[in-house]
N, C-alpha and C positions, 0 to 999 in steps of 0.2 A: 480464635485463630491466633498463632503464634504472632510474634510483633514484625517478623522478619515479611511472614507473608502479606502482612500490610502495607510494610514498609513498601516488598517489590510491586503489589498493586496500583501504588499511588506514583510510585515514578516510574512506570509503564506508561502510566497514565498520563502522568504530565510529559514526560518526553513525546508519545504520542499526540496529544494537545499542541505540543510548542510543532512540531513537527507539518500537522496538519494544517495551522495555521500558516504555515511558511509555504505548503504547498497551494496556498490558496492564493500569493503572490504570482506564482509560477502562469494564471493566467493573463497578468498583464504581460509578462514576457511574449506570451505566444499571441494577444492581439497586436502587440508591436512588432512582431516578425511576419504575420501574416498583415500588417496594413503597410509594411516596406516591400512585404511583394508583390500588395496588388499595383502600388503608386510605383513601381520598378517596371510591372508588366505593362502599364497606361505608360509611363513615359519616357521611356527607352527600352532596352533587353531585360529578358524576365531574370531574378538570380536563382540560379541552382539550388542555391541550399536552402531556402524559404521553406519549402515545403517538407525538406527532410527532417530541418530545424523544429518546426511544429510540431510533426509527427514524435520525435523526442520527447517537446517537452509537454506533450499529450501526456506519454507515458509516464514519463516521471510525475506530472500529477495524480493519475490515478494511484501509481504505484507507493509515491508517498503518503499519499492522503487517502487512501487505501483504509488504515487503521485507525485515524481518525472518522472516518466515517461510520466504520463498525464502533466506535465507541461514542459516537454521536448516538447511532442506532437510526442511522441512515441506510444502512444498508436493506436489501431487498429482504422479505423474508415471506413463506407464504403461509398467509394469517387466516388459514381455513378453520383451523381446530384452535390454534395458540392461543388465540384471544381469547375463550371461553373459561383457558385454564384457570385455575388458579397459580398464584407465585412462584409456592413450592415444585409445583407441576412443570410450571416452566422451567425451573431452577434444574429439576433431574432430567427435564428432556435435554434443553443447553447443555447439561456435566455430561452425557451421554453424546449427542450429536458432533458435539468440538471437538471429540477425538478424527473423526472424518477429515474436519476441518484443517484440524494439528496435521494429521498423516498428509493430505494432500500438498499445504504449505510446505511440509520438510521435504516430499520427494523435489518439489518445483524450487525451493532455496538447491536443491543437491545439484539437479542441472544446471541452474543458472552459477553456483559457483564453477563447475566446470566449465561450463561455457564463457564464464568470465577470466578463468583460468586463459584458456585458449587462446582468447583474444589479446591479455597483455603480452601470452608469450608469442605469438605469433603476428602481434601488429595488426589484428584483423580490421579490415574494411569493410563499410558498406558498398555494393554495388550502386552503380552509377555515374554521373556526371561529377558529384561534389566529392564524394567516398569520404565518409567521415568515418574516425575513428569509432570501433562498436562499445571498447572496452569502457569508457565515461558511461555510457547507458546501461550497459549490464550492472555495473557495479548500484547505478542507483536504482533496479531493479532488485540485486539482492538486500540491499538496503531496505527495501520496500516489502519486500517479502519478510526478514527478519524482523520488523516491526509489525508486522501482521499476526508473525507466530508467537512473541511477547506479550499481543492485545489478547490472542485465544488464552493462552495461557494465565493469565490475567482476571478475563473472563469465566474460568475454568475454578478460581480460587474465589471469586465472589459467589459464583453460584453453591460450589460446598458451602459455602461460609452463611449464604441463604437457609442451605439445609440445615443447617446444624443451629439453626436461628439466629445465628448472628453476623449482622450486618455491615460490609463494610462500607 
């Protein structure tokens, strides 16, 4: 394999590492937002944004750590036939099956940047009591999308690189 596609292998990689690791902070944030709203609900008025807060930074954990996960090989996968395989077998199902994967990622980064579009140009809110700004979460949405379709891509070049027997 050229040195260039090694090169982008490996800092796909760590930037997705550094990435996913960061999102895995992202949980103490939402136990300390959800234990300000329970102790808010027991002991005076509930806050508004507690829940909308969470619901956030749900998102953005999945969404970042999204690609970390696939490159953990956390992700779901169904292991009726796969495991039987051999390497190589895997290697050209993966090089074959990620394009699905790539297309789907691109249509859903295509919406979400227009979507993201929309909302800096137009100030969008959420509905509700608190109406938070939408444009913060889309963005870290397509963030999270774009680092998914870097991990397939990624993925894409270690499995040729499988086939052709050399590994990176």
């Amino acid at each position: 394999m050229p040195r260039f596609l090694i090169a982008y292998v490996r800092f796909v990689e760590r930037v997705n590492y550094l990435f996913g690791r960061l999102a895995m902070f992202l949980l103490f944030a939402l136990m300390g937002v959800l234990l300000w709203g329970a102790i808010a609900r027991a002991g005076w008025h509930p806050q508004v944004w507690t829940d909308e807060m969470a619901q956030f930074i749900v998102m953005g954990y999945f969404m970042i750590g999204g690609a970390y996960a696939m490159q953990m090989g956390s992700a779901v996968r169904m292991d009726l036939l796969y495991s039987r395989w051999s390497d190589t077998t895997k290697a050209a199902v993966d090089a074959i099956t990620i394009f699905a994967l790539i297309f789907y990622l691109v249509v859903l980064l295509w919406g979400g940047i227009d979507s993201t579009a929309y909302a800096l140009e137009y100030g969008e809110r959420r509905r509700g009591l608190w109406r938070p700004y939408m444009a913060p979460i889309k963005i870290v949405m397509c963030v999270g999308i774009t680092l998914m379709i870097l991990q397939c891509t990624a993925f894409l070049i270690r499995d040729i690189a499988k086939l052709r027997g050399r590994e990176i």
